[in-house]
N, C-alpha and C positions, 0 to 999 in steps of 0.2 A: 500879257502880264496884268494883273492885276494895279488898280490902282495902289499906290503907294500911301499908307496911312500918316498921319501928323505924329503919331507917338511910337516908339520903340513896344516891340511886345519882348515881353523876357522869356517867355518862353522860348526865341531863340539862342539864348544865352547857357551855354553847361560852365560848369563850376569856372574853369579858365576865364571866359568870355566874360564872365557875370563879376569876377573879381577885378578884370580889366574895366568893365561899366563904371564899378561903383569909382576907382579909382583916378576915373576920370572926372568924374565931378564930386572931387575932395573927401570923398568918404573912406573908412575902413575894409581892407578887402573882404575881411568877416562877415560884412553885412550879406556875401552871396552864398552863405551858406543857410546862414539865418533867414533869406529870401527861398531858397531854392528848398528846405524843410516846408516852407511855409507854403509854396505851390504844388510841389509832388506828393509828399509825404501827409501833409492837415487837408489838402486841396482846396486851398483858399486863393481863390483869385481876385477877390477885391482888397487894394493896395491897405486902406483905411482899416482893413481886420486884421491885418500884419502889426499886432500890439508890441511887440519888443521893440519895435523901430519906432525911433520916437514922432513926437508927432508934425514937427516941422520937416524930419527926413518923409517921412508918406506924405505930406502935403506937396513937397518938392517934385518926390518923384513919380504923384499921380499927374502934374503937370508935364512930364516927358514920357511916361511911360506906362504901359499895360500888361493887363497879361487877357489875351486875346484868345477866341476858341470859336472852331468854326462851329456851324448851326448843327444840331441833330435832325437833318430831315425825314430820316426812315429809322426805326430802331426794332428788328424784326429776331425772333426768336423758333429755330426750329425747331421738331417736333424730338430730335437726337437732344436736345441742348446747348449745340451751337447758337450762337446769337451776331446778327450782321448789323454794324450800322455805316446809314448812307450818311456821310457827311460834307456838307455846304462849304467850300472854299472862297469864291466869288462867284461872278456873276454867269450861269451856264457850265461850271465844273465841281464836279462833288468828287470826291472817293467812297471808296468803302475798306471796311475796317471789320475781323471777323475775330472772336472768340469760341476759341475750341472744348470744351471739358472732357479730361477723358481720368477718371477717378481722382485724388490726388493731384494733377497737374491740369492747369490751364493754360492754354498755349493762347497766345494774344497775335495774330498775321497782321501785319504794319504793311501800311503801302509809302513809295519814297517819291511815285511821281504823278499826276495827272496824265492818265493813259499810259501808253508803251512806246518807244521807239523800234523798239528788235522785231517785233511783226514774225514771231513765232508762228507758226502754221496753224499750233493746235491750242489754241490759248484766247479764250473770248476779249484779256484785257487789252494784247497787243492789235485784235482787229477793231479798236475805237480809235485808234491815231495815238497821236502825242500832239498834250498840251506843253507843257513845263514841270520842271522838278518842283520840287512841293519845297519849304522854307524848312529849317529846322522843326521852329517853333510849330508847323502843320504836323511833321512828323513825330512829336512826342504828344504832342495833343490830342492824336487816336490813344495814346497809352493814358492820358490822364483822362478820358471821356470812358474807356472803359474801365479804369479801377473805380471813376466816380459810379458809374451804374452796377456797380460787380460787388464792389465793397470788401467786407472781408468776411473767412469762415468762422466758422463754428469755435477755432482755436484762433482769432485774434489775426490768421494769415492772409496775405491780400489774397486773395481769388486767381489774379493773373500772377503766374510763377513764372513763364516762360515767355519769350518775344523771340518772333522769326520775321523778318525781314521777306517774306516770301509775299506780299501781297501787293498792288498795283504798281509796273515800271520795276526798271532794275536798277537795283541798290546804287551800282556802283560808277552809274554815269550821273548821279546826283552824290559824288564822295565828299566832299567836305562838309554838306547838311547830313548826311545820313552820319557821318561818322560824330559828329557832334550831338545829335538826337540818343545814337549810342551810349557815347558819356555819361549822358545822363540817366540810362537806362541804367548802366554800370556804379552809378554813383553813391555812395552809401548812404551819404542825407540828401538823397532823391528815392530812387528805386529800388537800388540796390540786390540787382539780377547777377547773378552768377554768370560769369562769363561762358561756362558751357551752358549757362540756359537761355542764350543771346546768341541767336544764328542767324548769319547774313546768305541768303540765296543768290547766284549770280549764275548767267548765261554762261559766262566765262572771259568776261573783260579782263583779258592780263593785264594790262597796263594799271587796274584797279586793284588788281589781286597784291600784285608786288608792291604798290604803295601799304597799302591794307597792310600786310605784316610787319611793316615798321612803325605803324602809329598807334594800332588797338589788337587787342587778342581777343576774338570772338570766336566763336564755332563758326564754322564756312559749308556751307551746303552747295555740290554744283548741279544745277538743272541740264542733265547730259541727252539723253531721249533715244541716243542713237550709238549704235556702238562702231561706228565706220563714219567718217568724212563724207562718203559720196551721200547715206541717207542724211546727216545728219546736216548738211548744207541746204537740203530742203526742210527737215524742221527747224531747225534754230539757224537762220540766214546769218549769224556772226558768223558760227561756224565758216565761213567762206574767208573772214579775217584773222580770227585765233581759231586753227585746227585744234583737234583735241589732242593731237602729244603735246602741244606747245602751251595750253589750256592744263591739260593735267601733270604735268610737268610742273609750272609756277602753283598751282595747287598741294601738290607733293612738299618743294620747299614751305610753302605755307608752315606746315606742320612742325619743321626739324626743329627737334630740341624740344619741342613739347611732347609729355610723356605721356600715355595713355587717350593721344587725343588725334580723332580721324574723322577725314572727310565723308560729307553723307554727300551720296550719290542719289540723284532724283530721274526717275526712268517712267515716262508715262507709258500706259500700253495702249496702243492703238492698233484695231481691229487689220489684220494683213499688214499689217505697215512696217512696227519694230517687232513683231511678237513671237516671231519664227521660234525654232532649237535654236537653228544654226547664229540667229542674231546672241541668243541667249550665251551659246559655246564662244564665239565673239568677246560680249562681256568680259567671262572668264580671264579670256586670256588678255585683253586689255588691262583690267585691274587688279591682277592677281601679285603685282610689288607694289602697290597701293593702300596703306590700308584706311579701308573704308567701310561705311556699312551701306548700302542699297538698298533705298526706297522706290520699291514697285507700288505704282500709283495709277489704279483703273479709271481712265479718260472720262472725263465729266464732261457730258455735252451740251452744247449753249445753240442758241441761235443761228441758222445757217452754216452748221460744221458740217464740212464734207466727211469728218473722220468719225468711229465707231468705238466702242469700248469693248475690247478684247474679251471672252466669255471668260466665266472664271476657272472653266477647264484648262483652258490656255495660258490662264494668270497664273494657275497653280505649278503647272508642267515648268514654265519659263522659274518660277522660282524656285523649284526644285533644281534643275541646273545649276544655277548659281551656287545652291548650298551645295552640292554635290562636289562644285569646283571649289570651293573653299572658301565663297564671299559669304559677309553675314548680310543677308536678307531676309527684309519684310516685307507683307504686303502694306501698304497703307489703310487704314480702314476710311469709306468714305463718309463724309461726316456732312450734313449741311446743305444737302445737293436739294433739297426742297424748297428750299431759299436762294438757290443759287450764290452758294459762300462755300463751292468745295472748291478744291483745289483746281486753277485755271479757269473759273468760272466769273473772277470777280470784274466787272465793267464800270461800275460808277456812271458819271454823265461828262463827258469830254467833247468840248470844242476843240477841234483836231486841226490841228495847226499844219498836219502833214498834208491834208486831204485825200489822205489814203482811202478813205470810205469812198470821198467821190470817184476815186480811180477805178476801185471795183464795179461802182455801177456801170459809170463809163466803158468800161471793158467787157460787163456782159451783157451790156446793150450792142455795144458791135458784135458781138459773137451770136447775136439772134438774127441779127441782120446777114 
């Protein structure tokens, strides 16, 4: 963990939090709204530019408190229009943080942890280890690092409209920073995102899931890959803990009672691996009392992957299936892969607290021997 700093940052504070602060040291709870316009919305992080607060409250409360942002170390823009930035948390661990445009909508991929614990098979971010969950205040400050560099269009709109939870580590084994990072995505004098334009991706942590529908209504995305247990224990090793009836099951309740609103299924295609008919007819009949829609995502490959990207003969054929059987499917378009900011590509710089890198080497230096 990082060292622990001498002054509170408010950036980990959503409206709740930030009215609990002020009220703790005798102020008005108002004032966390008038704070939280004043950092999300003006993007003004130095406390003394917070003019409506008078000026002994900012002298008070630059003696406790900041508003804190890690470093921009990389800030790289590809040749589609995506834009990736590396960002500095402490000392030896950065994230990355990616921006999508794809006409009208900009889609913002937020990361919740330093590395991955799940150690997905096909995925560059879970082969760096796991450092720690990222703090709130880390995770909305990829959002306020890209509306600062993004700004706004032509008609006065922020740039970033959408946020998906789909980038470094999974949402939902950092849940009570992620779900407060949320908040404030959610929050009208902050960011004020649509709740279906706020999607949380998860391997399929029940135990998160079920909490998750009693405290926040987001979109929910599952990263499924496999349409069977037996494959899908080797790509996503939870699997081995939440099966997928038990997984899409608590996913289904998710939904009840909200109208017009369905889980997006994430399906990477890997070369011989998931990409068969037969995995495809599978599908089908897995999710066909489900309603979802199905993102078919061609395998973006990174450094030392043993896996391949399915040709788009193959992409094309597998999605055809599905529409045939009655699910709605897309392909995904790949966007970024020149920068390495497509989808499963994203690495950052992690001190891997697992040592799972070293275990790799370890293992295939004995298998040369």
């Amino acid at each position: 963990m990082p060292e622990k700093p001498d002054k509170i940052n408010l950036l980990d504070f959503d409206r709740a939090a930030m009215e609990a602060f002020f009220t703790s040291i005798g102020e008005k709870a108002f004032r966390a709204t008038q704070v939280l316009k004043w950092i999300h919305q003006h993007r003004v992080t130095d406390i003394n530019e917070m003019t409506n607060l008078s000026k002994s409250l900012r002298e008070n409360l630059q003696a406790v408190a900041e508003v804190r942002l890690p470093e921009v170390v990389i800030d790289q823009k590809s040749d589609d229009g995506t834009r990736k930035w590396l960002l500095r948390l402490d000392s030896g661990n950065s994230i990355e943080t990616v921006f999508i445009p794809e006409g009208t909508r900009g889609t913002l991929c937020v990361s919740s942890q330093i590395g991955c614990a799940l150690d997905c098979s096909f995925c560059a971010t879970g082969k760096q280890g796991f450092n720690r969950n990222l703090t709130t205040g880390e995770i909305i400050s990829q959002v306020l690092v890209a509306n600062h560099a993004l700004g706004f269009n032509d008609d006065d709109q922020r740039v970033v409209t959408n946020v998906v939870m789909m980038g470094m580590g999974e949402p939902l084994l950092n849940f009570d920073n992620v779900v407060a990072a949320m908040n404030i995505m959610l929050d009208d004098f902050a960011y004020g995102i649509s709740k279906r334009r706020l999607t949380l991706s998860t391997a399929g942590v029940v135990p998160g899931l079920e909490r998750l529908r009693k405290v926040i209504d987001v979109s929910l995305a599952l990263s499924l890959h496999a349409p069977n247990n037996t494959l899908r224990d080797v790509l996503v090793p939870l699997n081995k803990k939440y099966p997928i009836k038990e997984t899409l099951d608590v996913c289904k309740k998710y939904f009840e009672g909200k109208k017009h609103r369905y889980l997006t299924v994430e399906y990477v295609m890997l070369k011989n691996i998931n990409d068969k008919p037969e995995h495809a007819h599978e599908l089908v009949k897995l999710l066909k009392d489900i309603p979802c829609k199905v993102n078919i995502i061609p395998f973006n490959p990174f450094d030392k992957t043993e896996y391949e990207r399915s040709s788009l003969t193959v992409i094309n054929k597998f999605r055809d299936i599905l529409i045939k059987g009655g699910l709605n499917t897309i392909t995904r378009k790949t966007r970024g892969d020149d920068i390495d900011a497509a989808c499963g590509q994203l690495a950052g710089r992690v001190q891997d607290k697992t040592k799972r890198t070293q275990r790799r080497v370890n293992m295939q230096a004995g298998a040369k021997q």
